[in-house]
VMD Tcl script that builds the backbone (N, CA, C; Angstrom):
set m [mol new atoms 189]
animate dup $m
set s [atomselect $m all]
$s set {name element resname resid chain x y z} {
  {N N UNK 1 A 89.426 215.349 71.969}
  {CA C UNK 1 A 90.346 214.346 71.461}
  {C C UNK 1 A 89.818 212.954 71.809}
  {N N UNK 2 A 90.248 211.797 71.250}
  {CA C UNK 2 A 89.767 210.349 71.298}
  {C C UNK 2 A 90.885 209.872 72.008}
  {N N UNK 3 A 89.651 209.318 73.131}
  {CA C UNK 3 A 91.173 208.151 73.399}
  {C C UNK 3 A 91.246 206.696 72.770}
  {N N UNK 4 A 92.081 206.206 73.479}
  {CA C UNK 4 A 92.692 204.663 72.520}
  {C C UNK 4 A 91.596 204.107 72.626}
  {N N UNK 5 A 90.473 203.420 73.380}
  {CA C UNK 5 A 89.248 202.739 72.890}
  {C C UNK 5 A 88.570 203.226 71.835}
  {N N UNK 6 A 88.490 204.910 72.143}
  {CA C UNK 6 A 87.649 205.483 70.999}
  {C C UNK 6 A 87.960 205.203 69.097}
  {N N UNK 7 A 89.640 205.463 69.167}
  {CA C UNK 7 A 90.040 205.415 68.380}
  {C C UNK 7 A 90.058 204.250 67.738}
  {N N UNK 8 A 90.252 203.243 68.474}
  {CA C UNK 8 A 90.297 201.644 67.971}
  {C C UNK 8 A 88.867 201.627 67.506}
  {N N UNK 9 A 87.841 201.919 68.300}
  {CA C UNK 9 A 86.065 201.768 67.911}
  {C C UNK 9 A 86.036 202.405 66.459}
  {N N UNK 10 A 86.695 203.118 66.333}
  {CA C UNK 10 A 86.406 204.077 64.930}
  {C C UNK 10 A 87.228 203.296 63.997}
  {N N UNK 11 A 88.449 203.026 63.929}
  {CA C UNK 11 A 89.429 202.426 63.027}
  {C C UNK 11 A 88.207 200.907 62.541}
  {N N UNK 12 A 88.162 200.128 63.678}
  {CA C UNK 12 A 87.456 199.273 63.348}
  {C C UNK 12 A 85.882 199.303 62.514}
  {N N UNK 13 A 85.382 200.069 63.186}
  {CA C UNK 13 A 83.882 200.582 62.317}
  {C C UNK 13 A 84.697 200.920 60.403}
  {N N UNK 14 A 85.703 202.032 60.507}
  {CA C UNK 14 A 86.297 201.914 59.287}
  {C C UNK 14 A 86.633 200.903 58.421}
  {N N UNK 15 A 87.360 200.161 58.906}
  {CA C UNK 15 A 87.583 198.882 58.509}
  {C C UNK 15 A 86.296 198.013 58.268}
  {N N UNK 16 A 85.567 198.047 58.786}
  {CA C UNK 16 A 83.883 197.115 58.385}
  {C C UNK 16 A 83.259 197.524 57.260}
  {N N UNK 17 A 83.483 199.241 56.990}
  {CA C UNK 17 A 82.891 199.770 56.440}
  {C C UNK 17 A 83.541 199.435 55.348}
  {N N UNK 18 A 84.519 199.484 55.076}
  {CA C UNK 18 A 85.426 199.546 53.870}
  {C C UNK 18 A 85.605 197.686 52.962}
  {N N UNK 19 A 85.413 197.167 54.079}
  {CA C UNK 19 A 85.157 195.627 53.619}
  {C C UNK 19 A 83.660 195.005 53.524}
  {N N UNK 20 A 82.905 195.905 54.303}
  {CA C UNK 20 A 81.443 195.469 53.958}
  {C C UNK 20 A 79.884 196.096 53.389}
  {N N UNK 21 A 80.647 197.509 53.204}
  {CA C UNK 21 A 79.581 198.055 52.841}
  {C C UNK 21 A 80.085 199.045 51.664}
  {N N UNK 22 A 81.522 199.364 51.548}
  {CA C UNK 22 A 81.512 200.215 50.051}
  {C C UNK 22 A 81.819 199.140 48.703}
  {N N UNK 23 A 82.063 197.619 49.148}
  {CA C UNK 23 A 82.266 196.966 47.871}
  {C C UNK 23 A 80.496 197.104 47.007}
  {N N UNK 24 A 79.765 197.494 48.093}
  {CA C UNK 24 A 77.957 197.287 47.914}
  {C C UNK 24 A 77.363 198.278 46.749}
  {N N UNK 25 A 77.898 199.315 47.012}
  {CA C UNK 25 A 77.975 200.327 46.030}
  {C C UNK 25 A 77.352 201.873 47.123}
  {N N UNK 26 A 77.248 202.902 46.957}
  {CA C UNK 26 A 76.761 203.790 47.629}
  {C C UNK 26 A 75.635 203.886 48.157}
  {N N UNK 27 A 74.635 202.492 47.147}
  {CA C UNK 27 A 72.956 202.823 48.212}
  {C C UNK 27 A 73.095 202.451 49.510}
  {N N UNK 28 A 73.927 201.498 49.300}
  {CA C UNK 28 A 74.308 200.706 50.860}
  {C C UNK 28 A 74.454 201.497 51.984}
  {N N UNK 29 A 75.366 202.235 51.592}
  {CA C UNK 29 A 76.266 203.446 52.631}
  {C C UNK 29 A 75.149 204.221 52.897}
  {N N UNK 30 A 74.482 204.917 51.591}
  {CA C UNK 30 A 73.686 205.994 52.251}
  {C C UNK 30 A 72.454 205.675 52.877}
  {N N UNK 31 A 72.222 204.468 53.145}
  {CA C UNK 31 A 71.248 203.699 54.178}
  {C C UNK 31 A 71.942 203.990 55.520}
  {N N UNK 32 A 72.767 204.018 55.453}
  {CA C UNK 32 A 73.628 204.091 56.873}
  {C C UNK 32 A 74.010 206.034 57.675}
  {N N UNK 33 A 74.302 206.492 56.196}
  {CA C UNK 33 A 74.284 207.717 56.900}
  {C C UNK 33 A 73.314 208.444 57.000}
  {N N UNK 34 A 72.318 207.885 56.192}
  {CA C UNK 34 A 70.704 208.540 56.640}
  {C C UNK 34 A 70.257 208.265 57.927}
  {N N UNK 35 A 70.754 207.172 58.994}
  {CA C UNK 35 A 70.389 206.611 59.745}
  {C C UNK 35 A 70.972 207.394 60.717}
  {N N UNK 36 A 71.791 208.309 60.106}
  {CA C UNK 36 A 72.656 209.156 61.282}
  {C C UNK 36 A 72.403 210.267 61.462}
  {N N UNK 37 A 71.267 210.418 60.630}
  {CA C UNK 37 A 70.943 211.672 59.985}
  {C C UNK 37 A 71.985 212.680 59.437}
  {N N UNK 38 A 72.345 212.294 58.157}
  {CA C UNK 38 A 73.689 212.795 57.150}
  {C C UNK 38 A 73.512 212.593 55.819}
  {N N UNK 39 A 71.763 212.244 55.440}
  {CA C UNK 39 A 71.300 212.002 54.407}
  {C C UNK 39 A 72.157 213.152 53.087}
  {N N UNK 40 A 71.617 212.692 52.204}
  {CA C UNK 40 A 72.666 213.638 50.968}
  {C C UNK 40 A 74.351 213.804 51.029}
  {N N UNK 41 A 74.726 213.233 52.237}
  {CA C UNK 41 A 76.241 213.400 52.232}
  {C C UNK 41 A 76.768 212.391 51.177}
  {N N UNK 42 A 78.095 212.629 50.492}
  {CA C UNK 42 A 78.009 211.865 49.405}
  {C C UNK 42 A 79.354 210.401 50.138}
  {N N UNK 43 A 78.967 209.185 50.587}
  {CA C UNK 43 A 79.708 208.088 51.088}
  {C C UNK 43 A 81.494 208.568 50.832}
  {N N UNK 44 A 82.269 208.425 51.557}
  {CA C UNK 44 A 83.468 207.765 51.163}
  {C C UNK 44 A 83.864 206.751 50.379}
  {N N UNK 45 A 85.032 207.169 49.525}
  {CA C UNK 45 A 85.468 206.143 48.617}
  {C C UNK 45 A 86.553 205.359 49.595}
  {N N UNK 46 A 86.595 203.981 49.155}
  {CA C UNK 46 A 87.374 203.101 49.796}
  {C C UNK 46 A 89.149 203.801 49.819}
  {N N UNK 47 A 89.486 204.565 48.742}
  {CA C UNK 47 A 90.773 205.563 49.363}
  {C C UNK 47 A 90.112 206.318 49.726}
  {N N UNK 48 A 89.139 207.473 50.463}
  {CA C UNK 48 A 89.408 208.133 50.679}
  {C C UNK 48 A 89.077 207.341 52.588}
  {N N UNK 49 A 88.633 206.386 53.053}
  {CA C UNK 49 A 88.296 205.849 53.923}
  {C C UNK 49 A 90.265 205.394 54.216}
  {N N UNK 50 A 90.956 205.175 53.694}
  {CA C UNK 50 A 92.176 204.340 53.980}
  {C C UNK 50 A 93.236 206.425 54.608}
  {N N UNK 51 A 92.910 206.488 53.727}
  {CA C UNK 51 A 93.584 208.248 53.797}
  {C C UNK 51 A 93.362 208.891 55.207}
  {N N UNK 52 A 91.863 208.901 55.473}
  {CA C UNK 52 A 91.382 208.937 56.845}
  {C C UNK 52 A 91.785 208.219 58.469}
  {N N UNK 53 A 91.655 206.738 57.825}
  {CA C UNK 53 A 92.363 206.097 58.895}
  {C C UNK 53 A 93.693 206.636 59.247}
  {N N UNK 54 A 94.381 206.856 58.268}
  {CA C UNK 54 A 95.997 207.130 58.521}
  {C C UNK 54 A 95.756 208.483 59.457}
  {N N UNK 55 A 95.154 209.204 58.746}
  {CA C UNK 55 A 94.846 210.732 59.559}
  {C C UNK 55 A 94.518 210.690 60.830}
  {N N UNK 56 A 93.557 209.891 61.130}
  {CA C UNK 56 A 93.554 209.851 62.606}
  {C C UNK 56 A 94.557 208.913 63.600}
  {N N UNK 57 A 95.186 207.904 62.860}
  {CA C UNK 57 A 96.031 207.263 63.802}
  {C C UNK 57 A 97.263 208.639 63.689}
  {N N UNK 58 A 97.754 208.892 62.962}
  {CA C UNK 58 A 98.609 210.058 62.944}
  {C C UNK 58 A 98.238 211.325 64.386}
  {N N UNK 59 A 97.108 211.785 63.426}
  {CA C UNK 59 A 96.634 212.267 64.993}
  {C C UNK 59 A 96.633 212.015 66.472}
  {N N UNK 60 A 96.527 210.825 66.922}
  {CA C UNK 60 A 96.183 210.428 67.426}
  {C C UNK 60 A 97.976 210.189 68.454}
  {N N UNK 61 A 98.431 209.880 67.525}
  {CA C UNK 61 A 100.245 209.393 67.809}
  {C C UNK 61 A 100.265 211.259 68.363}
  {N N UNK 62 A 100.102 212.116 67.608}
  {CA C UNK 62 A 101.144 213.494 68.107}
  {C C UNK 62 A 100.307 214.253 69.100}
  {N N UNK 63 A 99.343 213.739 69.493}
  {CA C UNK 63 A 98.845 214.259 70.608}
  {C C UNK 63 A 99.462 213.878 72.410}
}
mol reanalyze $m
mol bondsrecalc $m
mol representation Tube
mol addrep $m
């Protein structure tokens, strides 16, 4: 489980991501998850990145 720094580190990385790198288009992104080695994974769409956030703060609350 994440705790509250973790979770904030991630929300925020989300949030960067979603304002600075999916308006870019997907080459952008998959520069980034190649870097993570996650090449071929296909990026998040800006809903499906907002859907996520909720999921883990949710999570995060019923634990």
């Amino acid at each position: 489980m994440l705790d509250t720094r973790e979770l904030a580190t991630i929300l925020a990385a989300l949030l960067f991501w979603s304002e600075e790198i999916t308006p870019s288009g997907n080459n952008t992104a998959r520069h980034y998850l190649k870097s993570v080695r996650m090449a071929g994974i296909e990026p998040l769409t800006l809903v499906e990145i907002k859907r996520l956030c909720t999921r883990l703060r949710r999570s995060h609350r019923s634990s």
